[in-house]
C-alpha positions in Angstrom: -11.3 -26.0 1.4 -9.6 -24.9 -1.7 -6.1 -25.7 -2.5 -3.3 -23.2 -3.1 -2.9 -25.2 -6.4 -6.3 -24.4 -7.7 -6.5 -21.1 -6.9 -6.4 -18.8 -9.6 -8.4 -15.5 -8.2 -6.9 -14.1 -5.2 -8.9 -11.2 -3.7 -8.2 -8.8 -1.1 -10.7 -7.2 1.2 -8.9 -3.6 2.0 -10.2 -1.5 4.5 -8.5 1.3 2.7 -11.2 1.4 -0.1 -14.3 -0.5 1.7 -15.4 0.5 5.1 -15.7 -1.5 8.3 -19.4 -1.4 7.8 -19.1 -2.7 4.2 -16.1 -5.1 4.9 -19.0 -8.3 5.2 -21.5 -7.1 2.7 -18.2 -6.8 0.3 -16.5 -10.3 1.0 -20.3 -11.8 0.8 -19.9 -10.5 -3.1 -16.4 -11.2 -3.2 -16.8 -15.1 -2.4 -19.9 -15.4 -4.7 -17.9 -13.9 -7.5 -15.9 -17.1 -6.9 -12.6 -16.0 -5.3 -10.5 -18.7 -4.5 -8.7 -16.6 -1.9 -9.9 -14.2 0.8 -7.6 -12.1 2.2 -8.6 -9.3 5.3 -6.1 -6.3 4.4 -6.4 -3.6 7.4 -3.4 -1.4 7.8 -4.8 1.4 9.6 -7.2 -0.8 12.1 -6.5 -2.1 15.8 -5.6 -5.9 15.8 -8.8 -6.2 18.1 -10.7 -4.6 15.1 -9.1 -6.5 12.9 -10.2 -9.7 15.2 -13.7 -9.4 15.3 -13.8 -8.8 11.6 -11.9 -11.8 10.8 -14.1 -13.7 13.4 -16.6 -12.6 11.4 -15.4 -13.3 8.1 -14.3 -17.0 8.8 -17.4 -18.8 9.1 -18.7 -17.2 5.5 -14.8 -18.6 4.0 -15.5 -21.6 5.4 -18.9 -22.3 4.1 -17.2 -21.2 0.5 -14.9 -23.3 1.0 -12.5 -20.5 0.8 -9.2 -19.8 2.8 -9.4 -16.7 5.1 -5.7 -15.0 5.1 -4.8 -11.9 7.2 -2.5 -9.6 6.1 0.2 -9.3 9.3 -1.0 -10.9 12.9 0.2 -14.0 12.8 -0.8 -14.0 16.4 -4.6 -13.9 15.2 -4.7 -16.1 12.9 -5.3 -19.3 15.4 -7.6 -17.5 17.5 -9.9 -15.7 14.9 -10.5 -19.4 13.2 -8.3 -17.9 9.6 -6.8 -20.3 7.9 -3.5 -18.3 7.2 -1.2 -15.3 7.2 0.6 -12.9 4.3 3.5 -11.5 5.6 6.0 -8.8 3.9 9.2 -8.3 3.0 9.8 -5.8 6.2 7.3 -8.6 8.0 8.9 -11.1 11.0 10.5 -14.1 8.8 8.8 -16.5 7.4 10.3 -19.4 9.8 9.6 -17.1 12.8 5.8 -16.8 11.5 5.9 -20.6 10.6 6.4 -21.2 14.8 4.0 -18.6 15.5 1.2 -20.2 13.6 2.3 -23.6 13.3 2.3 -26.0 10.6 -0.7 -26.3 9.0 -1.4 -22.5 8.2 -1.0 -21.1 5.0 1.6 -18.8 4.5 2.4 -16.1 1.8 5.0 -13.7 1.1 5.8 -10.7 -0.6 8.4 -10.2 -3.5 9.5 -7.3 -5.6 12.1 -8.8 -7.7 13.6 -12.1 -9.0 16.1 -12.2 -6.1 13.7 -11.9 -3.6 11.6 -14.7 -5.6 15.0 -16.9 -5.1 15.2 -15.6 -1.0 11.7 -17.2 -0.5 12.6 -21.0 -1.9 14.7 -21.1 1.3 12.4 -19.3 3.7 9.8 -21.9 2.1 6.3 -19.6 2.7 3.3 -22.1 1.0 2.7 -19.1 -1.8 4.5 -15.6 -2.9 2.8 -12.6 -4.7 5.3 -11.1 -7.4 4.5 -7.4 -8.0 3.6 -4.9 -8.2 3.5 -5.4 -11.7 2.0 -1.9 -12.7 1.3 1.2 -10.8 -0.8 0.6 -7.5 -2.5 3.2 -5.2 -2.1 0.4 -2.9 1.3 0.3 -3.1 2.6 4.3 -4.0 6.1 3.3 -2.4 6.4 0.6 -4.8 7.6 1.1 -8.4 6.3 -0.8 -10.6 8.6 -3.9 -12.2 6.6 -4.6 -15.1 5.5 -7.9 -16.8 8.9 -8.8 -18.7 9.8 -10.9 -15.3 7.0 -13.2 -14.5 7.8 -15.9 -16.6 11.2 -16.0 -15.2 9.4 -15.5 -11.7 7.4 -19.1 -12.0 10.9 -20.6 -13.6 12.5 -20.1 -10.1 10.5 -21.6 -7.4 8.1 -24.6 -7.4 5.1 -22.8 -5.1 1.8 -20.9 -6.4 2.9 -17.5 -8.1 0.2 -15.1 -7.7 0.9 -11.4 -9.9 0.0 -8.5 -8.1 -0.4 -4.7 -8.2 -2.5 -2.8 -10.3 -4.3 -5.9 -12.4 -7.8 -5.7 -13.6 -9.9 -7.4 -15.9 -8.7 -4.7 -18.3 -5.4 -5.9 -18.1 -5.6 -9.5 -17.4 -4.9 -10.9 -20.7 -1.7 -9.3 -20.8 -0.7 -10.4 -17.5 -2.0 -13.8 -18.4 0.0 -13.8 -21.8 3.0 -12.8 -20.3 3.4 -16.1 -18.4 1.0 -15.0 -14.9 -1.3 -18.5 -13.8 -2.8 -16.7 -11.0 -3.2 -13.1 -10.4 -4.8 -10.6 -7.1 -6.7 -8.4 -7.9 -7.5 -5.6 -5.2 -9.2 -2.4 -6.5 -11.1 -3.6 -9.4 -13.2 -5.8 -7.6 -13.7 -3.3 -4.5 -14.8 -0.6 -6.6 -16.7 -2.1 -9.2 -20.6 -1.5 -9.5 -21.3 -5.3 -9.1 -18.4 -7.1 -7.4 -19.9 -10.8 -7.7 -20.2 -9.5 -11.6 -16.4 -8.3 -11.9 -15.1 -11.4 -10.2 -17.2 -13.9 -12.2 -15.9 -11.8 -15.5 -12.5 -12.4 -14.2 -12.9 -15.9 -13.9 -13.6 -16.5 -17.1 -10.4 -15.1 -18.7 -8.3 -16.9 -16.5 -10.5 -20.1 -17.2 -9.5 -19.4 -20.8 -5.5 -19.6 -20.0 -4.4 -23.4 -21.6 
């Protein structure tokens, strides 16, 4: 399995732009792309939906060699074989999710803004996403906090940073130059004529970060 350390390409499968009927043909071009993290985003279906998918979904992760995260339901994780959880800021706390799961899941948090980044070294999730960075259909609530914070971001907590919201391969070497190690990247790769393609071309421009 891949570590949190080395993972630079986080992608999310999200039912809100690929179909329950595309969700495995999708994450099939997702993990030969080469993302280093799966995660099953499904706001709108039933946790029993959301079950069998991830049921699904595990075995191909774990052939990749790739960590299977759901987005909410702790409570599944165990049972549908994933390998961790991504919880929000409105989300049970982290220590609450750490019992519900136990010790050796992988969990990740949501943050908007640099005191939130300082909240989550004491509620000690094993990654945070900092974003959304630019403006997201996937987040309209949101607004966007821009790029001038990530550097100071990573300054503040020693765990895996990963820069969300609105990042594509169009904008990745900015992201990357203003201090981002590891980015998600959600609608790009979902809606891209060749998904494999988009995440391999991703790859390479974070490969080229020193």
């Amino acid at each position: 399995m891949k570590s949190l350390s080395c993972a630079r390409l986080y992608g999310i499968l999200d039912l809100g732009y690929v179909s329950l009927e595309e969700a495995i043909p999708m994450a099939r071009q997702m993990l030969a792309g080469g993302v280093d993290i799966l995660q099953l985003r499904a706001k709108r279906s039933s946790p029993e939906e959301i079950f069998r998918l991830a049921g699904s979904l595990a075995p191909l992760c774990r052939a990749a060699g790739v960590p299977l995260i759901l987005n909410d339901h702790p409570q599944l994780v165990a049972k549908a074989g994933a390998d961790g959880v991504h919880v929000g800021q409105d989300d049970l706390p982290v220590p609450e999710v750490r019992r519900i799961v136990g010790p050796d899941a992988i969990i990740g948090l949501s943050t908007h803004s640099l005191a939130q980044v300082r909240a989550a070294r004491e509620a000690a999730p094993d990654y945070i996403g900092f974003g959304p960075l630019f403006a997201t259909p996937t987040k309209p609530d949101y607004t966007p906090i821009g790029t001038a914070e990530i550097a100071p971001a990573h300054g503040l907590v020693d765990l895996p940073v990963f820069c969300i919201g609105g990042i594509k391969r169009e904008n990745l070497r900015e992201v990357l130059a203003a201090g981002a190690r590891r980015v998600v990247i959600v609608s790009g790769i979902l809606t891209a004529p060749s998904p494999a393609a988009y995440c391999l071309a991703c790859r390479d421009v974070l490969g080229s970060r020193p």
